[in-house]
N, C-alpha and C positions, 0 to 999 in steps of 0.2 A: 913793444908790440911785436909780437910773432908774425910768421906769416905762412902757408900750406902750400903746393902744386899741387891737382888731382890732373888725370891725363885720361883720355880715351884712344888708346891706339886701335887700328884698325889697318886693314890692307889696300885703304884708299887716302884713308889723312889720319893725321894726329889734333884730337882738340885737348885744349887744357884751359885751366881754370886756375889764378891765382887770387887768394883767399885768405884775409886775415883771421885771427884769433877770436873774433868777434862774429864771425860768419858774413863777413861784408866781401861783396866779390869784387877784387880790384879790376882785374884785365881777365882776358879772353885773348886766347890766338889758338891760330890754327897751323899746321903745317905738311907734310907730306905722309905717304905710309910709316908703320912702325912695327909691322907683324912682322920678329925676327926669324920665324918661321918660314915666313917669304921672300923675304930681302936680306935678311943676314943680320946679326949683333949689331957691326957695325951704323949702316944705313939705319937702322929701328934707332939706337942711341942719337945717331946724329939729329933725327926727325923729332923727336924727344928735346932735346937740347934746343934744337931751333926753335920750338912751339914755345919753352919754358923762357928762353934769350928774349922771345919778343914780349912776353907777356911782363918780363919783370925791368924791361926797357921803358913800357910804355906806362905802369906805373912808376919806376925812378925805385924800386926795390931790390936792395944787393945782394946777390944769389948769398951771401955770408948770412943772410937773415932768415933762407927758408929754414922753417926747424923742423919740415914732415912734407913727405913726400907720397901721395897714393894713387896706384894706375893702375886701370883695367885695362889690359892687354892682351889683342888677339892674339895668338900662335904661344901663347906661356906655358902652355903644358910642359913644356919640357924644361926638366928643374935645372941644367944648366945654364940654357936659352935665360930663364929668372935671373939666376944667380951671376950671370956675367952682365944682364944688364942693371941690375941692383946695384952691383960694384959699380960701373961707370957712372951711375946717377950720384950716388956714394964720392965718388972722387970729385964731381962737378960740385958738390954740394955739401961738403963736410960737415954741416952743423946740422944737417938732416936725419931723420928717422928714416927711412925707403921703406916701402911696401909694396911690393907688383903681386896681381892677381891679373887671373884671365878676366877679359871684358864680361865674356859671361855670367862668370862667379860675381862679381861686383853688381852690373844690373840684375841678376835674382836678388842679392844684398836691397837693391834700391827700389823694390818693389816696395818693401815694408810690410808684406803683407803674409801671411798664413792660411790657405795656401795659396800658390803663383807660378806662374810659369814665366818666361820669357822668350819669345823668340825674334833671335837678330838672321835678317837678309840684309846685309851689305855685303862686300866683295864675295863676302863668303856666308855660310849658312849653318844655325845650328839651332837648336830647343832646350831649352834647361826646364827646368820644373820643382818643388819641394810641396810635400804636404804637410811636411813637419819638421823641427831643426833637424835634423837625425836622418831623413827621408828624403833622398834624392833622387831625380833620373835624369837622364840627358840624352839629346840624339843628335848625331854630324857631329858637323865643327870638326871634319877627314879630311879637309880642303881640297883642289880643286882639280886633282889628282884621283883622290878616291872617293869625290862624290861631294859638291857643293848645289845641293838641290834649290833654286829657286832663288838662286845669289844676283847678283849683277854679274858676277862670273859666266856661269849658267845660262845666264838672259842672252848673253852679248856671244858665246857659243853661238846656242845656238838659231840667233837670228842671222850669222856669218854662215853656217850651213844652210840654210834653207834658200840664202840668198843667190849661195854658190850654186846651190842646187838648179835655182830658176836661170841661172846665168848659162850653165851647161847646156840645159835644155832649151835655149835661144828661148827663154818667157820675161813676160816684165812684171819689174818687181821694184813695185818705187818705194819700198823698206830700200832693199837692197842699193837703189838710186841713192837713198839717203844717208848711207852708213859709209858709201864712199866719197861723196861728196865732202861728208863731215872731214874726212880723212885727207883730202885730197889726192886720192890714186883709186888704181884700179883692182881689181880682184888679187892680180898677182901679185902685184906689189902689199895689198894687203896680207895677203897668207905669210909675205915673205917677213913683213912685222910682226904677226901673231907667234912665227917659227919663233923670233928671237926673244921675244918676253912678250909671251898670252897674259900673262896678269897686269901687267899695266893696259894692253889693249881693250882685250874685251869687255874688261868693266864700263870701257867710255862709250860702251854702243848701246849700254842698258838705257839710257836716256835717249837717246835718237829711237830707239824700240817705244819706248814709255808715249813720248811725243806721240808718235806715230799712231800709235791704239788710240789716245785721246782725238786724237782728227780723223778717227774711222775708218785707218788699215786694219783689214779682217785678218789678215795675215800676224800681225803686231797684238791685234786681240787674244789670237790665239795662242801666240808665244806668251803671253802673258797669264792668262790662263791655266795653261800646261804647267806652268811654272808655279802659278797659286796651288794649285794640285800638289803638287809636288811638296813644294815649301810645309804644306799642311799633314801630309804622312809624317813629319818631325815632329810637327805639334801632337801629332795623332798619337804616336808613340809612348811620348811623356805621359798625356794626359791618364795612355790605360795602365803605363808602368807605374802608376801613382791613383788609379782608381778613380780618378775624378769625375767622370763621365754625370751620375746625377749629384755635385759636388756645386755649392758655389766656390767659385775661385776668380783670379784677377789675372790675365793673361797682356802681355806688354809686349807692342811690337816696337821694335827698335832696327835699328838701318837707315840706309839712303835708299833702299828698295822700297819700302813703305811710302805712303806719301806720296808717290806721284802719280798713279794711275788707278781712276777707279774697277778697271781690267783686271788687274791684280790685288788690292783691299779687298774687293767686294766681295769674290771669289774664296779669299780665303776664310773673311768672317766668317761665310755663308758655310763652308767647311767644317767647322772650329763650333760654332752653334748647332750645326747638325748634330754632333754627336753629345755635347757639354752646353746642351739646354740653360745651362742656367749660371755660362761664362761671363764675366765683365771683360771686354776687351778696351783697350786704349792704350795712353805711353805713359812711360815711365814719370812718375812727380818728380823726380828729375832729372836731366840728363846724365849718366854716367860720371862726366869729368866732374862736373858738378857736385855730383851725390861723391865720386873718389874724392875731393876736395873737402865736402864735409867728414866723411870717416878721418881725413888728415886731423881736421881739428879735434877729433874726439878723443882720438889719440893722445893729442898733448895733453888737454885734462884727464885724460888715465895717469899720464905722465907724472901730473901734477897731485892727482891723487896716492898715487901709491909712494912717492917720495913723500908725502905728507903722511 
């Protein structure tokens, strides 16, 4: 019996999926970021390695077994960022096939569909789209430097200004109450963690924000809002770079942005149907690691075919 790793890295955790030959899914683990783009080779491998250690521990499966390896990976554009983590996956896992793509490229892959879009708001923010094999567009995915519109990134900004802002001006602001609380300090001391790594911070505030709107901070409504605004010019992009507008298509939202605030879903649907009448919106048939776990296996029967 064979056996595959599919991964979904990302700039907040890494999942994976270990998966026999047969499509049966042994384990599941989860573990830290893995966008080398943001944390480095190293740290992205390690979180990688960690995710794959637990999953093939808690079935009883010897890394010597995996024969195929496939991960969509956020921050992969850049072909040596790939290729040096390919190699380390490679040395971990000698009997392996490796394959890395950007999470992107992989969930429009897991749509299945002709044509699709995809747009992920987790840490970070981007839109893919295809109307045909051959036809593609994309928008973001600049990171959070040059623009991660409607990320958890983005959110956790800037509900951190608007808090500071009410704090300056002696006003209350029981977002603000709560983003330090979460935190345990005060304004300065938070700036003074933001200074030293904004991307492990402010992602954790997108959720104290999320909370917040659902129990009727108008404040928290609004950040979120702004931010479905926002998130949707990405979608908006794709859909006219690709014509879709009176077009049935399948659009798939994917993130930990998704999902918890009707402030934010409702806003963007509402967006996304304005212009593309005659959009299917939902998630992905399957999650990323999941669906990178099946192209593993499909792999091997190429494998098996073409030696045959």
């Amino acid at each position: 019996m064979r056996f595959v790793l599919g991964f979904d890295g990302g700039g907040t955790k890494t999942e994976c999926v270990l998966m026999n030959e047969s499509r049966r899914i042994l384990a599941r683990s989860r573990s830290g970021p893995s966008n080398p783009s943001r944390i480095g080779l190293e740290a992205a491998f390690r979180a990688l390695q960690e995710a794959a250690e637990q999953a093939l521990t808690a079935s009883g499966v010897p890394a010597a077994e995996v024969a195929a390896i496939h991960g969509g990976i956020a921050g992969m554009g850049v072909p040596e960022l790939n290729s040096g983590l390919a190699r380390k996956l490679k040395q971990t896992f000698p009997n392996a096939a490796v394959v890395l793509d950007t999470d992107l490229s992989v969930a429009l892959a897991a749509t299945q569909e002709l044509p699709s879009l995809v747009v992920i708001a987790g840490t970070g923010s981007a839109a893919i789209g295809r109307r045909s094999p051959v036809r593609f567009a994309c928008e973001g995915g600049l990171g959070p430097f040059l623009g991660d519109p409607g990320s958890a990134y983005d959110i956790g900004r800037k509900a951190t200004v608007l808090g500071l802002r009410h704090f300056r001006n002696r006003e209350d602001s029981p977002l603000g109450r709560e983003i330090l609380r979460a935190f345990h300090c005060n304004w300065q001391e938070l700036q003074n963690q933001i200074r030293a790594n904004a991307e492990s911070v402010l992602p954790k505030i997108f959720p104290i924000v999320a909370k917040a709107a659902n129990e009727g901070d108008t404040s928290a409504q609004a950040i979120l809002g702004s931010a479905a605004e926002e998130l949707f010019q990405l979608a908006a992009g794709v859909i006219q770079s690709l014509e879709l507008q009176q077009q049935a298509f399948f659009l798939a939202k994917v993130g930990g942005v998704f999902g918890r605030s009707p402030f934010f879903d409702d806003p963007f649907d509402a967006f996304v149907v304005k212009i593309a009448p005659k959009v299917r919106i939902g998630p992905l048939p399957h999650p990323i690691a999941e669906f990178a776990a099946l192209t593993a296996v499909e792999s091997l029967d190429a494998r098996v075919k073409n030696a045959g």
